[in-house]
N, C-alpha and C positions, 0 to 999 in steps of 0.2 A: 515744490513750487506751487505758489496757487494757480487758481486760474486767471487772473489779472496779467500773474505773469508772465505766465503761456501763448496767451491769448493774443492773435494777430491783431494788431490795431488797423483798425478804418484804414484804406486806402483814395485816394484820388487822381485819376491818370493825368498825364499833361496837358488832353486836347478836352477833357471835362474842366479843368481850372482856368485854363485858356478861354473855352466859352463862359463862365461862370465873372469871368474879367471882363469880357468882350460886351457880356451883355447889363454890367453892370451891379452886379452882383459879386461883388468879389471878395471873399474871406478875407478875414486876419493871416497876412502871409508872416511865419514867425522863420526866418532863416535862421538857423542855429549851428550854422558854421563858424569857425573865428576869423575875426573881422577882418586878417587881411584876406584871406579866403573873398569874405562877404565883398569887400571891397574891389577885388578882381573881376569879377560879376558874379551879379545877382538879380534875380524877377521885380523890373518894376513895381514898386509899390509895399515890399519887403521892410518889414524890420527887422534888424541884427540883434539876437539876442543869443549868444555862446551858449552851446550848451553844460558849461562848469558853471556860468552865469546861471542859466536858468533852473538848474539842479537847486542851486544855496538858495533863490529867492525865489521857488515856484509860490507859495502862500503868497507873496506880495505882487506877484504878479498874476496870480486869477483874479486880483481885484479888478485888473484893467482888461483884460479876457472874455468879456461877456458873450460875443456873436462866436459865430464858427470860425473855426480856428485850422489853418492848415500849417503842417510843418515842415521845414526844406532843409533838407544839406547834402552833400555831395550825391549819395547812392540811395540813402532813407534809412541807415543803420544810424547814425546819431540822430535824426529825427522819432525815430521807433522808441528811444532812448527817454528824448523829452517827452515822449507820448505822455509813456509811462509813469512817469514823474508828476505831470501837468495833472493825468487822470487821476494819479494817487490820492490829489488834492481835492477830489471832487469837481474839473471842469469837465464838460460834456461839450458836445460837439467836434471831436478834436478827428482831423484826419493826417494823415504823411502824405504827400506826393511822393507817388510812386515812381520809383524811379532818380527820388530826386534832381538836382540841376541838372544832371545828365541827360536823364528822360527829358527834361525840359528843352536843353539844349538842340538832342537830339529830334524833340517838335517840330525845332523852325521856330520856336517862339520867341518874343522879345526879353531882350537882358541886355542890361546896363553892365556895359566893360569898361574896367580899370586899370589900371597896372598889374601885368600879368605878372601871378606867385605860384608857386608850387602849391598845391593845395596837400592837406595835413596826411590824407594816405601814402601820398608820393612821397611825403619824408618819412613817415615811417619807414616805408620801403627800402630808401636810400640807408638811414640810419641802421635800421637791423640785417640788412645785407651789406654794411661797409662794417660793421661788427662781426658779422658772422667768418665774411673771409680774412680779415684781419685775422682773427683767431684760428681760424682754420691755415695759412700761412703761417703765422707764429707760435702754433702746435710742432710745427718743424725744430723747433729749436727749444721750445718751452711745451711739453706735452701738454700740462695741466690746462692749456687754454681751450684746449677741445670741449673742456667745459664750461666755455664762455659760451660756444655756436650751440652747442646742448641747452645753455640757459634761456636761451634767445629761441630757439625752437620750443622748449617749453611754452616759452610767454605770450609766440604769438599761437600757439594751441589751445592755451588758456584763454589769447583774444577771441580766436573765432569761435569756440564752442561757448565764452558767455556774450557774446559781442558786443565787447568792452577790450577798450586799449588804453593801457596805465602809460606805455610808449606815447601813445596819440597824445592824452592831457597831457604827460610832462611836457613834449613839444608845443602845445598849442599856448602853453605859459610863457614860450621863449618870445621876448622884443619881435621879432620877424613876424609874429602871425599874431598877434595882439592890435595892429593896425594903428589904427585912430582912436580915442578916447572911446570904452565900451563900457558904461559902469550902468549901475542899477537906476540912477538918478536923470542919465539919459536917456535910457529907454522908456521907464515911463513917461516922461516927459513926453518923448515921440505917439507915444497910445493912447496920450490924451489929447493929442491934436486930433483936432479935425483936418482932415485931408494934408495930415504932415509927412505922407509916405512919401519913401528915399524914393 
């Protein structure tokens, strides 16, 4: 690995972003959670931009990228994600909020609620734990399945040691967490407004 990839990205805790907001001064908030996630809540002022979305079209979107750039989703493992991605391309200034919404949450700080959804970890969780005992109960009668909860332990070892979930994207593709209209032609649109934060 190089050292890019190693390399912890910039942090920003929630009660620095908070004042940073407060006093006027307040970054490119880029949430890169999927939009029904985003739509649940999210930090005033946020743009939604997925991060499958912002992976395909990072080139196209440092054009609209110029000032400093913070990035949010659930914990800061998919934001760590687009860091990565964003910086590949040559932007600078880019930090994670630490913590992600959580940390934020956990603030006190302000966030715009929506229609409450599972957010994408939770279904992972349900999905590869309603697979794993399936298989592990239907090992009873069908041995070979013990190699379904084996596959499924592989996958998500393979998640955490590169912290990446192939489970996660397939889910965040499905109708339910896709939300409201999210495409490339929106978002920019929204980063060329002036003052057109959600």
């Amino acid at each position: 690995m190089s050292t890019s990839e190693t390399a912890r990205p910039a942090t920003l805790d929630a009660a620095s972003l908070r004042e940073l907001i407060d006093a006027g001064h307040a970054p490119r908030l880029l949430d890169v959670r999927t939009p029904a996630e985003f739509e649940t809540s999210h930090i005033p002022g946020s743009y939604n931009v997925p991060l499958d979305l912002l992976k395909e079209h990072r080139e196209e979107l440092r054009d609209h990228l110029d000032e400093d750039v913070v990035l949010v989703c659930r914990s800061g493992a998919r934001a760590t994600q687009a860091e990565q991605a964003l910086a590949g391309v040559g932007l600078p200034n880019l930090k994670v909020l630490d913590g992600g919404i959580m940390a934020w949450q956990a603030a006190n700080a302000p966030i715009k609620q929506g229609a409450p959804r599972w957010d994408l970890e939770r279904q992972v969780r349900l999905v590869a734990g309603s697979i794993v005992l399936a298989s592990v109960l239907g090992s009873v009668f069908v041995p070979q399945l013990k190699w379904v909860a084996g596959f499924i332990g592989a996958g998500l070892t393979v998640a955490a040691v590169t912290n990446t979930c192939a489970m996660g994207m397939m889910l965040g593709k499905l109708p339910y967490n896709r939300g409201a209209s999210c495409d490339l032609d929106t978002i920019v649109g929204q980063l060329r407004e002036t003052g057109g934060r959600a």
